[in-house]
LOFIDREN-89935 format. One record per atom (N, C-alpha, C): x, y, z. Coordinates in steps of 0.001 Angstrom, whole numbers, plus 500000, padded with zeros to 6 digits. Each point is the difference from the previous one (the first is absolute). Layout:
REM residues N
XYZ/...
//
This chain:
REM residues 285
500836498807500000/499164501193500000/500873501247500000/499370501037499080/500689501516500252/500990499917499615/500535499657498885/500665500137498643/500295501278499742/499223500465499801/499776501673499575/500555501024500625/500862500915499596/500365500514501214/499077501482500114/500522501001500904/498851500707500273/500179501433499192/500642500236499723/499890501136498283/499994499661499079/498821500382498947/500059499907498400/499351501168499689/501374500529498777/499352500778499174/498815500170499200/499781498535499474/499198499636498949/499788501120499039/501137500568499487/499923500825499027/499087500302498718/498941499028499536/499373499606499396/499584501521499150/500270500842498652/499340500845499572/499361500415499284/498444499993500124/499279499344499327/499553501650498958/499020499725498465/499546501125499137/499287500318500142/499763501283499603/498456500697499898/499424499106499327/498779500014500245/498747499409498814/499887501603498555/499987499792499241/499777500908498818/498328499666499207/499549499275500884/498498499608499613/499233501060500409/498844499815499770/498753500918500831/500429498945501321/499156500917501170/500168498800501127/498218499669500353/500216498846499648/498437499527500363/499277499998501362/498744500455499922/499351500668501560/500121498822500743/500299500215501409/500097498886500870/498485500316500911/499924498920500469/498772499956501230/500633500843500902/498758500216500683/500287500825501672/501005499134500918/500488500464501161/500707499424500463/498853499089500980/500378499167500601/498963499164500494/499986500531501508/499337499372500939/499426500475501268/501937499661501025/500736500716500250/500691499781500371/499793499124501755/501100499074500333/499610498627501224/500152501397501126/499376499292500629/500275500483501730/501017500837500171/500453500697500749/501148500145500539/500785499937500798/501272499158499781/500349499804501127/501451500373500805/500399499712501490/500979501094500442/501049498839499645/501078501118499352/501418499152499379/500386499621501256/500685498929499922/501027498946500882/501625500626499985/500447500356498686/501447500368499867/499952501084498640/500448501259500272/500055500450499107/501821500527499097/499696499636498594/501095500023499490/500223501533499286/500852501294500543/500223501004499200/501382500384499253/500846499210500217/501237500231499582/500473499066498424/500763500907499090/500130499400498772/500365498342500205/499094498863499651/500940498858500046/499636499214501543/499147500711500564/500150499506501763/498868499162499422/500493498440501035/499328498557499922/499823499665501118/498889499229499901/499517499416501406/499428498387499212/500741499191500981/499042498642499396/499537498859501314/498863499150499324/499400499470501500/499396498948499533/499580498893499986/499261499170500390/500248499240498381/501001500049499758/500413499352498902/500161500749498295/499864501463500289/499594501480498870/500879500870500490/500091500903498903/500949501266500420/498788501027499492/500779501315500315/498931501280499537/501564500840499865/500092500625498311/501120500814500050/499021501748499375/500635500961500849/499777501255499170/500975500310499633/499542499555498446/501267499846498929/499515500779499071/500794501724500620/499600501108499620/501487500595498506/500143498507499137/501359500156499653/500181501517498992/498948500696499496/499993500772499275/499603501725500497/500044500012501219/499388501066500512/500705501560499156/501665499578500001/500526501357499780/499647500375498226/499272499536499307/499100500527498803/498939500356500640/499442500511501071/499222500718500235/499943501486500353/499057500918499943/501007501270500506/498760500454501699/499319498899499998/499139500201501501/499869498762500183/499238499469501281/499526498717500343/500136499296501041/499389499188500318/500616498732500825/499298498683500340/500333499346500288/499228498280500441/500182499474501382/499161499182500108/500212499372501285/499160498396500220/500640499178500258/499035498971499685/499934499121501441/499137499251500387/499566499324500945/499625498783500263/500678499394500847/499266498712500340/499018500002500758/498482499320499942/498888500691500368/499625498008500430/500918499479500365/500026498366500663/498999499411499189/499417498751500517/499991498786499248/498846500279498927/499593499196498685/498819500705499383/499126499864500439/498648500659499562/498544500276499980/499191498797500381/500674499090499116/499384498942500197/500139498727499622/499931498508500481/500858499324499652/500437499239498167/500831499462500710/500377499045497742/498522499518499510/499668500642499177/498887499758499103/498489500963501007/500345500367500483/498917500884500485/500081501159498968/498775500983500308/499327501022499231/500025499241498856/500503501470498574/499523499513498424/499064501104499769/499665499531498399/498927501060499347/500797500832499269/499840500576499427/500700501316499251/500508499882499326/500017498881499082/500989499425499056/501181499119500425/499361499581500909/501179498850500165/499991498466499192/500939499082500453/500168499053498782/499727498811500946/498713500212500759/499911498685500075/500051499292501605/500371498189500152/500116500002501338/501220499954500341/500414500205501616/501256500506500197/501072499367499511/501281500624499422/500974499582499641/501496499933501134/499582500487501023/501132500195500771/500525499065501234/498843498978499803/500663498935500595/499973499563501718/499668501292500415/499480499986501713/501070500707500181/501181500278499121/501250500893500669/499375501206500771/500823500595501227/499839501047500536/500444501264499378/499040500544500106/500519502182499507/500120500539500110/499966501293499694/500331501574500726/499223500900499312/499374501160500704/499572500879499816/500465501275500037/500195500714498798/501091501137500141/499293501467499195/500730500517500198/499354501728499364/501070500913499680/499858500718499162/500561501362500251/499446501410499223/500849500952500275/499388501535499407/501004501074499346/499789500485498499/500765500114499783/499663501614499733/500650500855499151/499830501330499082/501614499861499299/499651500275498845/501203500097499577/499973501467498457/500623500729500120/500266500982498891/500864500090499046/500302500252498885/501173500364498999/500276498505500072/500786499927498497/499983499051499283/499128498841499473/499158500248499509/499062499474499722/500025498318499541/501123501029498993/500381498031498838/500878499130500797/500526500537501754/500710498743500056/499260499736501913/500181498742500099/499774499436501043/500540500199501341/499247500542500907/500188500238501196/500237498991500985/499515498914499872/500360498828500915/499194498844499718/499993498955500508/499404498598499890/500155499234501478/499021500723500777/500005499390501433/499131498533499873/500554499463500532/499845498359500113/499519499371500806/498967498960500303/500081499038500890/500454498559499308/500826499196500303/500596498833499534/499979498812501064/500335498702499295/499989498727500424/501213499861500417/500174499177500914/501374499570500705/500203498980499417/501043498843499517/500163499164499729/501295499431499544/500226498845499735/501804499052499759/499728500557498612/500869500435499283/500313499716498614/500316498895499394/498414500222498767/500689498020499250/499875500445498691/500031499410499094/499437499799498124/498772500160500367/500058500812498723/498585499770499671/499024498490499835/500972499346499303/499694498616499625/499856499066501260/500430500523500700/499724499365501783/498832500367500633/499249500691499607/499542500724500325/498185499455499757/499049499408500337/498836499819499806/498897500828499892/500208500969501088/498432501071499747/500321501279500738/499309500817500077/500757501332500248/498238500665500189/499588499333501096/498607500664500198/500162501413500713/498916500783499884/500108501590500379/498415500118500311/499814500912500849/498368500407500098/500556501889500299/499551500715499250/499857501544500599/498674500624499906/500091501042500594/498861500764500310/500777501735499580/499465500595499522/500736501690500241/499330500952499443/499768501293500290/499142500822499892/500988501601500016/499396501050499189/501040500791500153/498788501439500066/500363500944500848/499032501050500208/499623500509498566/500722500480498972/499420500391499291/500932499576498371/499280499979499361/500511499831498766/500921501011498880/499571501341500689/501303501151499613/500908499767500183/500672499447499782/501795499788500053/500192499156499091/501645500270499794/500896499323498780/500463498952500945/499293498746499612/500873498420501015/499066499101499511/501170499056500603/499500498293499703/499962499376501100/499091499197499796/499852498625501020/500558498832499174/500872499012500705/501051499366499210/500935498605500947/499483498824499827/501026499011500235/501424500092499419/500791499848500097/501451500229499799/500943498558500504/500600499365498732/500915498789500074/501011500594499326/501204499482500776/501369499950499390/500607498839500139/500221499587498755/500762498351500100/501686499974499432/500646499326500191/501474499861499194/500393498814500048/501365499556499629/500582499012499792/500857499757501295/500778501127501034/500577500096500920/498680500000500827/500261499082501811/499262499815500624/499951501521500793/501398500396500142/500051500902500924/500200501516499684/499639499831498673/499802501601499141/498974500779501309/500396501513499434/499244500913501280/499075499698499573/498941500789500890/498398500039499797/499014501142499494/501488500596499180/499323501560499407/500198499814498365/500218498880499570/499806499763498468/500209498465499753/500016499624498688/500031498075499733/500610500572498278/499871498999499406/500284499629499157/498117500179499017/499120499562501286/498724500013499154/499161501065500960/500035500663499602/497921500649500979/498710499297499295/499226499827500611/498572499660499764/499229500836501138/499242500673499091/498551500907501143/498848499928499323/499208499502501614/498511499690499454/499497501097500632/499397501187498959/499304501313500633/498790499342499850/499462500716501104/498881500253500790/499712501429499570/500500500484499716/498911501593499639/501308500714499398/499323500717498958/500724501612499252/499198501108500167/500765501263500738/499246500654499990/500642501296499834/499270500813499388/500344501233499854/500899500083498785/499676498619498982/500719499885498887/501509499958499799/500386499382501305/501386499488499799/500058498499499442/501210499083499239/499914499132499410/501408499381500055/499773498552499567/501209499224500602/500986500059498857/501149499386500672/501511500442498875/499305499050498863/500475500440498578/499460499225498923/500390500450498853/500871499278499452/501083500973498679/498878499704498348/498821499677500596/498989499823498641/499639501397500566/499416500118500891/498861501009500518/498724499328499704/499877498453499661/498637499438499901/500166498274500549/499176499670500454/499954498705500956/500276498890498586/501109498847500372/500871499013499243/498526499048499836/499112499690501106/498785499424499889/499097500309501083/499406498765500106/498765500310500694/499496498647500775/499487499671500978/500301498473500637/498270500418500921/499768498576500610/499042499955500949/500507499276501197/500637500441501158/500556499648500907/499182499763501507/499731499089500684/499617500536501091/498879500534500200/499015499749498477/498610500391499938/500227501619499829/500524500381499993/500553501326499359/500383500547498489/499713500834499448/500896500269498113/501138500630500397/501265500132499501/501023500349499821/500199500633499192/500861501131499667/500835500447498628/501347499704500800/500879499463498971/501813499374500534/500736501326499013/500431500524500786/501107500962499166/501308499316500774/501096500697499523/501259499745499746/501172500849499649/500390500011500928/501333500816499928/501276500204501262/501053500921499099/501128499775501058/500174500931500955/500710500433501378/500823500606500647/500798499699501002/500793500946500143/501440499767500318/500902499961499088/499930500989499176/501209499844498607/499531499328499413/499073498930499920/499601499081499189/500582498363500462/500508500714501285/500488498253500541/498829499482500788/498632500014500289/498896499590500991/498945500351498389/499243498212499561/499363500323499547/498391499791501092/499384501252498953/498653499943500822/498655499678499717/499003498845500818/498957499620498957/499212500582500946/498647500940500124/498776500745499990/499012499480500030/499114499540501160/498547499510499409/499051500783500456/499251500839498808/499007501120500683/498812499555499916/499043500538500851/498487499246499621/499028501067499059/499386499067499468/499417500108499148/498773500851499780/499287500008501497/498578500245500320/499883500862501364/501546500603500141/499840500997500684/501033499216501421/499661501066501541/500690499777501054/499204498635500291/500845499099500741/499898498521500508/500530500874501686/498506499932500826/500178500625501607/500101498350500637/499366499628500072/500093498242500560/501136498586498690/500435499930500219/500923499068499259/500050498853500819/499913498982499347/500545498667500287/500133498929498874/501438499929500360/500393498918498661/501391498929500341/500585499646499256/501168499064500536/501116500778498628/500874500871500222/500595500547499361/501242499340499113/500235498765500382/500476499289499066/499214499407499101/498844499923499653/499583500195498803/500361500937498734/500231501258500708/500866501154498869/501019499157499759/501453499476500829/500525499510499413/500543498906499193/498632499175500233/499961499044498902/499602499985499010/499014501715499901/499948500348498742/501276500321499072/500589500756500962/501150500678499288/501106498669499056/499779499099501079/501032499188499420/499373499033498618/498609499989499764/499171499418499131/500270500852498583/499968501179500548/499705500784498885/501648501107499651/500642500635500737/500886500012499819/502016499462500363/499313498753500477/501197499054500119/500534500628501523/499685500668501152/500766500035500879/500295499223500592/501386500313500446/500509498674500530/500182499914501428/498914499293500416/499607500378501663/500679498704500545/500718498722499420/501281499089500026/501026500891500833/500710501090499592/500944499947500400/500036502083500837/498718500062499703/499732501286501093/499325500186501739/501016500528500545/499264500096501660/499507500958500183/498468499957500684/499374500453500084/500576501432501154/499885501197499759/500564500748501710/499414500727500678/498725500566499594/499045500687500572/498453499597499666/499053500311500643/498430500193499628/499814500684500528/499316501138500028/499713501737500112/498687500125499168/499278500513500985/498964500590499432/499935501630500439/499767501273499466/500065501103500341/499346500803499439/500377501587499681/499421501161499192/501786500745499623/499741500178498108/501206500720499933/499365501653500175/500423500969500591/499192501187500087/500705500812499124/499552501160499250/500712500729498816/500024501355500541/498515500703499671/499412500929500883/498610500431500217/499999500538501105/498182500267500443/500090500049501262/498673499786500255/499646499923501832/499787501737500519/500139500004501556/499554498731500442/498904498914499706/501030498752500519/499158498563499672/500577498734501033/498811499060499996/500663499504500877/499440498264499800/501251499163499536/499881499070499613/499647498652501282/498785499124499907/499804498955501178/499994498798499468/500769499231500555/499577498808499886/499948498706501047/498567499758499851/499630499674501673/500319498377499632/500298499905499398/500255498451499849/501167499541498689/501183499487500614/501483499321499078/500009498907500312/500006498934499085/500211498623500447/500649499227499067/501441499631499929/500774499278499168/500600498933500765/500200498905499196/500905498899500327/500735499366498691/501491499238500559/500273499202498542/500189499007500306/499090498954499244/499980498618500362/501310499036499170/500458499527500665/500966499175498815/499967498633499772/500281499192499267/499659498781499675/500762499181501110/
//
């Protein structure tokens, strides 16, 4: 357990959308509220517990010219593995009875629009193996965000490589399964148009594709199709057995080093991102 160590950049920098941006729904009835347990304000400051970390992984702040974040552990979730649902979720629970965390934070951020302010995280603890070792990768979330004015994403985040003990702020591969675009920001993609289109998880997909880091971290994108996904549940190695079906990845000889689910924030707010329920595990053969 806890592989990971406790700073990542996750430099990840993602494009404007150059589309119209299509109207989103209202924001939904935001959960309860509740009093944080530990609060995180410092660039990079981590707290982890009960088998999860929580980083405010504020790696982009100084492209801003105002702002700030703060994110929270707000203890165990809402409610248990496979409890709640509705809202577009995928189904019955995928997460296996693993235990979770419930976390939050609040952001404002100004100036610089086109580049990314941070990607605060809640993540899975776990041994690093192959992918190919690897059996199921169940997840259940829940997340809700005050308002839909702002430039950000809601976004699972994998980094895999060939070295076990590569850091935990880039791989060789990214894969992100967004959960929401908003404010017409869009994922790295040297088409500027999705490679295809898949049905995952009872979900539609568009798969874009592309590089960063100089072009040494390639990156595969799965956006949805039919708008924000607030309830999710799926077994996320399914993406990568797509990937390897359809474009040959080679999850043989890649270790897996993070699962992160978060918000990349660009600019807007105040806003204030919840999510009353994280639940990942990786099962291995």
């Amino acid at each position: 357990m806890g592989s990971c160590c406790s700073t990542s950049d996750n430099s990840s920098q993602h494009e404007l959308d150059q589309q119209p941006r299509p109207a989103q729904p209202p924001p939904s009835d935001m959960p309860p509220t509740r009093d944080h347990v530990v609060t995180l304000d410092k660039k990079w400051a981590y707290h982890a517990v009960d088998g999860y970390e929580l980083n405010n992984n504020t790696w982009g702040l100084e492209s801003a010219t105002s702002g700030s974040q703060r994110t929270h552990y707000d203890g165990p979730p809402s409610s248990p593995p496979g409890g709640g649902g509705g809202g577009g979720g995928g189904g019955a629970s995928e997460s296996g009875g693993a235990v979770g965390i419930a976390w939050s934070t609040d952001w404002e951020w100004q100036g610089g629009e086109h580049n990314v302010k941070s990607y605060v995280y809640g993540a899975r603890r776990f041994e690093r193996r192959l992918l190919s070792e690897i059996r199921a990768l169940p997840t259940e979330a829940e997340w809700h965000y005050s308002t839909w004015d702002v430039r950000a994403n809601v976004a699972y985040d994998i980094f895999t490589d060939t070295d076990r003990d590569h850091a935990n702020s880039s791989g060789e591969f990214e894969v992100m399964i967004w959960l929401a675009k908003l404010g017409g920001v869009w994922p790295i993609s040297e088409s500027k148009a999705p490679i295809a289109h898949v049905d995952i998880c009872g979900h539609q997909w568009e798969v874009h594709f592309g590089h960063n880091h100089g072009g040494a971290m390639k990156v595969y994108s799965f956006l949805p199709v039919n708008g924000p996904i607030q309830h999710f549940s799926a077994d996320v190695k399914q993406f990568f057995d797509y990937l390897s079906h359809q474009f040959q990845f080679p999850q043989h000889n890649q270790y897996m080093l993070v699962f992160q689910l978060g918000t990349e924030a660009f600019t807007g707010g105040p806003a204030e991102f919840v999510v009353p329920k994280f639940i990942a595990d990786v099962v291995c053969e």
